[in-house]
C-alpha positions in Angstrom: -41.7 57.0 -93.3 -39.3 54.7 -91.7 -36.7 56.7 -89.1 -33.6 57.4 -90.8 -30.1 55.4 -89.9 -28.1 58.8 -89.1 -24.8 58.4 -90.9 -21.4 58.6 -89.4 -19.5 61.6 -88.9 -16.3 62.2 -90.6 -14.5 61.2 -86.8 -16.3 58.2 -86.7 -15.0 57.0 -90.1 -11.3 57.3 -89.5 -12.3 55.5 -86.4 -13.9 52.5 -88.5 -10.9 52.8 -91.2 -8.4 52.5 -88.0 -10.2 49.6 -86.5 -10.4 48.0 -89.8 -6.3 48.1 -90.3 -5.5 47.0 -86.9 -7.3 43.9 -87.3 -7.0 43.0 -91.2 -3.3 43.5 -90.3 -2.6 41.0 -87.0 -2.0 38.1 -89.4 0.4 39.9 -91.7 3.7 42.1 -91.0 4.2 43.1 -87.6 5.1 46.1 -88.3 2.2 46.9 -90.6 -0.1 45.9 -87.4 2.0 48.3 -84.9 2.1 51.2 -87.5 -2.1 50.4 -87.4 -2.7 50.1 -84.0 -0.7 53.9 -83.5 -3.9 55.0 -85.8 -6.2 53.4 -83.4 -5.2 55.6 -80.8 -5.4 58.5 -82.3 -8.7 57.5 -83.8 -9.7 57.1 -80.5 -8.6 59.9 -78.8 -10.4 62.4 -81.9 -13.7 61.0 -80.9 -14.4 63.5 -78.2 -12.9 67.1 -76.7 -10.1 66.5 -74.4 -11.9 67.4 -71.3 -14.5 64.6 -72.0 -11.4 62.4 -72.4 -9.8 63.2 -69.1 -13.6 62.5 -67.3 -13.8 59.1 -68.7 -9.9 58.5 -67.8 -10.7 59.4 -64.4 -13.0 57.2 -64.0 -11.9 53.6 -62.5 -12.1 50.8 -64.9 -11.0 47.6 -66.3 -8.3 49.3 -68.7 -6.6 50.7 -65.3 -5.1 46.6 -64.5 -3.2 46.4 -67.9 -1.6 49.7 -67.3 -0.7 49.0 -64.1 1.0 45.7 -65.3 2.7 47.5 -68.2 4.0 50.1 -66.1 5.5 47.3 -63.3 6.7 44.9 -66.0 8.4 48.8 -67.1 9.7 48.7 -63.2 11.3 45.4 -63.5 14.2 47.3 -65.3 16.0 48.5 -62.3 16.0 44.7 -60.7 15.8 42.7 -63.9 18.5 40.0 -63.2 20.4 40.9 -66.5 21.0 44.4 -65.3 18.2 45.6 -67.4 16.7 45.8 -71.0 16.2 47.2 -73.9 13.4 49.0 -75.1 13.0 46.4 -77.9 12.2 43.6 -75.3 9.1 45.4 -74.0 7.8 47.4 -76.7 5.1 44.9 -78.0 4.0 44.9 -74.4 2.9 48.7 -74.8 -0.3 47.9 -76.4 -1.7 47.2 -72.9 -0.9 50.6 -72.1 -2.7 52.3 -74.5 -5.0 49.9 -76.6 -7.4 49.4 -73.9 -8.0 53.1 -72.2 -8.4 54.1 -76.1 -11.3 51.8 -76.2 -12.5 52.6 -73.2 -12.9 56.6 -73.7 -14.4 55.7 -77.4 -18.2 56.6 -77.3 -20.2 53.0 -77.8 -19.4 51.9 -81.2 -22.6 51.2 -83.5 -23.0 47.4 -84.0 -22.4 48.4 -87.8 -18.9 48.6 -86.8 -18.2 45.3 -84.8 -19.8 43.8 -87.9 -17.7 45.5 -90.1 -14.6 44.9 -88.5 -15.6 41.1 -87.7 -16.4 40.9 -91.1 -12.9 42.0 -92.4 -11.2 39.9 -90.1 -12.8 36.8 -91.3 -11.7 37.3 -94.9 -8.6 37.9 -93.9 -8.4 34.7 -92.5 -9.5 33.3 -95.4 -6.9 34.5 -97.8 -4.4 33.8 -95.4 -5.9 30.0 -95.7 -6.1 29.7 -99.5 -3.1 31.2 -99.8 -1.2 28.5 -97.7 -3.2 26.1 -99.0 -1.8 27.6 -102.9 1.9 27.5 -101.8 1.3 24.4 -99.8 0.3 22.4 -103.2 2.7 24.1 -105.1 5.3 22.7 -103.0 3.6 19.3 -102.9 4.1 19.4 -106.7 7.2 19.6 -106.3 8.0 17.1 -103.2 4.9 15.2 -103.4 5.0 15.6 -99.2 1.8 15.3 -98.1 3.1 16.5 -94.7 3.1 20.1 -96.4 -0.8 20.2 -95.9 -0.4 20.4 -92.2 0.4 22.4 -89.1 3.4 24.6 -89.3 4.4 23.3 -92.9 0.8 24.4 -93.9 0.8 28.0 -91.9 4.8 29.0 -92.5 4.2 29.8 -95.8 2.1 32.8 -95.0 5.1 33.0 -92.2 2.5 32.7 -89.6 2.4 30.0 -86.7 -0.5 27.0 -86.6 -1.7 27.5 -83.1 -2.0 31.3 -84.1 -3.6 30.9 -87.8 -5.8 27.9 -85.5 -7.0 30.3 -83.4 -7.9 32.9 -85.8 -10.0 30.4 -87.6 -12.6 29.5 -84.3 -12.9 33.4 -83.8 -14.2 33.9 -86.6 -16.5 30.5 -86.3 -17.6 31.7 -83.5 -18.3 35.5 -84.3 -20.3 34.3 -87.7 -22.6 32.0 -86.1 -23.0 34.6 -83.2 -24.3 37.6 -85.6 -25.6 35.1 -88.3 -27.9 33.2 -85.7 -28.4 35.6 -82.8 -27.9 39.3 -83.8 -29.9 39.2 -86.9 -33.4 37.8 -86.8 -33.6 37.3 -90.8 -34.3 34.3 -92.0 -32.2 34.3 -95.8 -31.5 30.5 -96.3 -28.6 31.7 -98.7 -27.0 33.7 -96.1 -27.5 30.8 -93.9 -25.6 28.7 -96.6 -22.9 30.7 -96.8 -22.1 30.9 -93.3 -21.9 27.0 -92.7 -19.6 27.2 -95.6 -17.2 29.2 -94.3 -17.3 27.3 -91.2 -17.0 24.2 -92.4 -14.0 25.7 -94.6 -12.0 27.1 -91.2 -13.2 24.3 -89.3 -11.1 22.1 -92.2 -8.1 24.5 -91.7 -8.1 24.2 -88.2 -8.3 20.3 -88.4 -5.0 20.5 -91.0 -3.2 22.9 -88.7 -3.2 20.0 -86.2 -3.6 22.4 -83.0 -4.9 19.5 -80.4 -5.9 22.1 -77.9 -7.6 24.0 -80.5 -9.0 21.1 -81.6 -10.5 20.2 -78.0 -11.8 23.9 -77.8 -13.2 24.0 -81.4 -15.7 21.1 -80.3 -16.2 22.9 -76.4 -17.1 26.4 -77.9 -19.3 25.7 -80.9 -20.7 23.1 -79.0 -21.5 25.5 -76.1 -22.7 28.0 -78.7 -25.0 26.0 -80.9 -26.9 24.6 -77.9 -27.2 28.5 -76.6 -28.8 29.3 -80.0 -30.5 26.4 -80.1 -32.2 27.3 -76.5 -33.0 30.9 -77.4 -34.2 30.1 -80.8 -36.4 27.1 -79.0 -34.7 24.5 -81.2 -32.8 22.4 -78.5 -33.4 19.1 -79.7 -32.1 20.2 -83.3 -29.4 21.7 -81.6 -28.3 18.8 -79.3 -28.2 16.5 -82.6 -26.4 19.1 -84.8 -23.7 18.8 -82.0 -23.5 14.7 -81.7 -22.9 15.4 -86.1 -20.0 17.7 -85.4 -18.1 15.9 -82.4 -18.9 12.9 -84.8 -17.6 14.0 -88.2 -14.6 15.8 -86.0 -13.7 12.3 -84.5 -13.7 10.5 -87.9 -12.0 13.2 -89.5 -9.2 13.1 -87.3 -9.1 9.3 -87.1 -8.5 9.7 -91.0 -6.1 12.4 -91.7 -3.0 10.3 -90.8 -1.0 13.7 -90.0 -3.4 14.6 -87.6 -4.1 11.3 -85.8 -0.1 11.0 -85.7 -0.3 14.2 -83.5 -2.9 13.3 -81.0 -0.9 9.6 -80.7 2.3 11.1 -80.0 1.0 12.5 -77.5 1.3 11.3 -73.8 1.6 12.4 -70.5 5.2 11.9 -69.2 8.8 13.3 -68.2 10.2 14.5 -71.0 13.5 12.4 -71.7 15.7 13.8 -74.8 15.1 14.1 -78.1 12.5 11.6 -79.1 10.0 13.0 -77.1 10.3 16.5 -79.2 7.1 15.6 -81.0 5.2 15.1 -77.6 4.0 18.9 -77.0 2.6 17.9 -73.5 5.6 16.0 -72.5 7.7 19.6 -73.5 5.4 21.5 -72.1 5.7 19.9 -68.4 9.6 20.5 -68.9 8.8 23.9 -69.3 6.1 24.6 -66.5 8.5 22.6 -64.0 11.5 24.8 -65.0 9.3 27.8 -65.1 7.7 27.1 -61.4 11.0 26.1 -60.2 12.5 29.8 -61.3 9.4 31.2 -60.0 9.7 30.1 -56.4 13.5 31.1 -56.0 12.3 35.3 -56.9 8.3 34.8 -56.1 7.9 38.9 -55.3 9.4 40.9 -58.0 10.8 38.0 -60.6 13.4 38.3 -62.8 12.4 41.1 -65.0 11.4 41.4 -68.6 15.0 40.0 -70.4 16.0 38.2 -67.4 13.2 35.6 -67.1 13.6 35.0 -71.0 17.5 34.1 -70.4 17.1 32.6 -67.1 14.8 30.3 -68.7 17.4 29.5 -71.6 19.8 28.9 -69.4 17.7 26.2 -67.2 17.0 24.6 -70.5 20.7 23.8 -71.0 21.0 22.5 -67.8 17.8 20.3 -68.4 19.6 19.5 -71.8 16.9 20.5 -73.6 18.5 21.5 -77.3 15.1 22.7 -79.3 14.4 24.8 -75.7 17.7 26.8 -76.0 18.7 26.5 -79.6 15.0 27.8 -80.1 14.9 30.7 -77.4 11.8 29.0 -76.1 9.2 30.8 -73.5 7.9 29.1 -70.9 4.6 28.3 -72.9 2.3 29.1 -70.1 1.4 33.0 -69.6 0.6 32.6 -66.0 3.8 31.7 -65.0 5.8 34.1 -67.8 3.9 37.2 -65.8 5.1 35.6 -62.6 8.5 35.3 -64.0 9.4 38.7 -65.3 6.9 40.5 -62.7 6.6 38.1 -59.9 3.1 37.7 -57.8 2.4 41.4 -58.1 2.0 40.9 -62.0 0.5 37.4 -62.1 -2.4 38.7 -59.8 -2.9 41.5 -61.8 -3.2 39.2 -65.0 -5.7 37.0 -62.6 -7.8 40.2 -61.7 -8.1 41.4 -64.9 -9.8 37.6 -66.2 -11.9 37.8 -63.2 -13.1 41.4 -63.5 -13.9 40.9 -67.4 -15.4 37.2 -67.3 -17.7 38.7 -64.2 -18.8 41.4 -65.9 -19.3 39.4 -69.4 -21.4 36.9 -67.3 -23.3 39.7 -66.0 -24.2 41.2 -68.6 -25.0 38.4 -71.2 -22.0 39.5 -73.4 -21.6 35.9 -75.0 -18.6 36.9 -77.4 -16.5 38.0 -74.5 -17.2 35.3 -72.7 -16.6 32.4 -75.3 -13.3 34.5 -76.2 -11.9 35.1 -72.4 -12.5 31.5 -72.2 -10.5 31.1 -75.0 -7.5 33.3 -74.2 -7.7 31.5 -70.8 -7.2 28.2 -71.9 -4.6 29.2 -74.9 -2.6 30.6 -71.9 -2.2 27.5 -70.2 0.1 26.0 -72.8 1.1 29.3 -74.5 3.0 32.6 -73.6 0.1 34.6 -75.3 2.0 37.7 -74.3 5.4 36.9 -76.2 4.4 37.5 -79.2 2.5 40.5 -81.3 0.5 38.4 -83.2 -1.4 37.0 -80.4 -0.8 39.4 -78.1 -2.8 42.1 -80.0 -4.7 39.7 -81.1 -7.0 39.0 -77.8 -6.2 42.2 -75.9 -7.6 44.4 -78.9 -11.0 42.2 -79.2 -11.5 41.2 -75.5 -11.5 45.0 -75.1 -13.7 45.7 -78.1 -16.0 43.2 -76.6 -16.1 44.4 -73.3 -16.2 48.3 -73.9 -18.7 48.1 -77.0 -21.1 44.9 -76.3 -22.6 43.4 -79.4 -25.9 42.2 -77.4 -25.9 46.1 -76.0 -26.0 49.2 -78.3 -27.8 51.5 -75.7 -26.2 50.7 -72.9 -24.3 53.3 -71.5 -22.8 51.7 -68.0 -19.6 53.1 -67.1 -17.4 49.3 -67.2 
């Protein structure tokens, strides 16, 4: 008689229902998300008796540096250079503060539930998609735009931003190849189908959200991931070519979607010099990281608090003459430099140890999903304040700490992290 799968307990099933919410609900109403990620916690927190709770919480770990850089960015009240803020201008950020010790304290998850909630995720996605795809024709009906297909004409109508609904989309590439090809060893060709399917449909969506980074890093991270299949599966040659057929058919894709090859040739590295450069995101974007670094060196050691370095920044941008940078209440579009700004060196290293403690230990350990998604979050926050907003914000911290605290490729392993 084969063993038995035990099934979950009661506990465990609100914690599946919780995890469930909090993710289905990061591309939808932010308040529906927040209301989710409260049941999270508490989820958590019913897993085990109190006194195994305090243990684990007195143990040190990785969930200790976001704490610590809630609680300073918390500090910067009493020398934020507004005279302080509200509690609506920091309470997104309290997600670090109790997101990842709830994770941490969970007992390992089974790989049942990472699949579950992956899977979820990933339909999500995809009814977000079709559903601005829908509206999108709808308006075209009426406007005959074609311009509606793309970027944030294509992803405003399910009120969501490109580069976030981009990023969304190579997740869950990413996390369907990953269990499809790696974590289960069954060969079912129509599983197989369905798979590059959905791929190839959020591959589309991310080529007609016109993200050029995400673009860049779609082509990087599959590209990494199919030649790491391809070498444990012994298939490296079929790999290698499977990759020159993707970078190909991305190339002439984006040579022929006129939207998209408008974005990448607007594109161009120079000082940014009024309004006719507002369609050059790089050009922008060094306006911002100058005024940014510039702020950053005149208050290096505590910064300008949590509201301050928002206004601060506003204000530089109407020095600068920047009208879409202070009519638009723009960030500084780099989250390196937005810790340094509201927290000064004290948060920015904290940031910096917490990507170095979770990429090391995601090396270490094999764990390819937090690796390929740190990598990720690393490179979004060059050219985005991933922090500023919830929907990206929870986004990353709740699965780079699902990664790290509950391993797909390690269901037994008990290591205190």
């Amino acid at each position: 008689m084969p063993a038995q799968i035990p099934r979950e307990t009661p506990r465990q099933q609100i914690l599946l229902a919780a995890l469930v919410a909090s993710t289905a609900s990061i591309p939808l109403l932010v308040n529906l998300n927040s209301f989710a990620l409260i049941f999270l916690v508490f989820a958590c927190l019913l897993q085990q008796p109190w006194n195994v709770l305090k243990t684990k919480l007195s143990v040190p770990s990785l969930w200790i540096i976001p704490v610590i850089y809630f609680l300073w960015l918390c500090c910067s009240y009493f020398w934020d250079s507004t005279g302080g803020f509200a509690l609506k201008d920091i309470e997104r950020y309290a997600m670090l503060f109790f997101i990842p010790p709830a994770l941490a304290v969970v007992p390992r998850m089974p790989q049942k539930f990472l699949k579950i909630t992956g899977a979820v995720f990933i339909t999500m996605i995809i009814a977000v998609s079709l559903a601005c795809l829908i509206k999108s024709y709808n308006d075209y009906q009426v406007n005959h735009d074609y311009r509606v297909f793309f970027y944030h004409y294509l992803s405003q109508q399910m009120d969501l931003n490109a580069i976030f609904l981009s990023n969304y989309c190579l997740a869950g590439m990413i996390w369907l190849l990953y269990y499809g090809y790696i974590m289960d060893g069954k060969k079912k060709p129509v599983r197989y189908v369905v798979i590059i399917s959905i791929c190839l449909f959020l591959f589309m969506m991310i080529l007609m959200l016109s993200s050029k980074l995400i673009i860049i890093l779609t082509l990087l991270l599959l590209g990494f991931l199919v030649l790491y299949i391809g070498y444990i599966k012994k298939h490296f040659l079929k790999a290698l070519i499977i990759i020159c057929l993707f970078i190909a058919t991305g190339f002439i894709t984006v040579t022929n979607l006129g939207y998209v090859r408008w974005r990448f040739d607007t594109t161009s590295f120079k000082k940014y010099s009024g309004q006719d450069d507002n369609n050059n995101g790089l050009s922008i974007r060094l306006l911002m990281w100058h005024t940014a670094w510039k702020l950053v060196k005149e208050r290096p050691v505590l910064g300008y608090g949590v509201k301050g370095a928002r206004i601060k920044v506003i204000e530089e941008y109407r020095k600068e003459n920047f009208v879409a940078g202070y009519m638009e209440g723009y960030h500084s579009h780099d989250q390196y430099l937005q810790s340094a700004l509201m927290g000064g060196i004290p948060a920015f290293l904290l940031l910096v140890a917490m990507l170095f403690k979770m990429g090391w230990e995601g090396l270490k350990r094999n764990n390819i999903l937090l690796v390929l998604l740190l990598f990720h979050f690393m490179c979004q926050s060059v050219i985005e304040s991933t922090f500023e907003v919830q929907q990206e914000l929870v986004f990353y911290i709740l699965f780079l700490f699902l990664f790290y605290y509950h391993p797909p490729n390690q269901i037994n392993d008990n290591t205190v992290l």
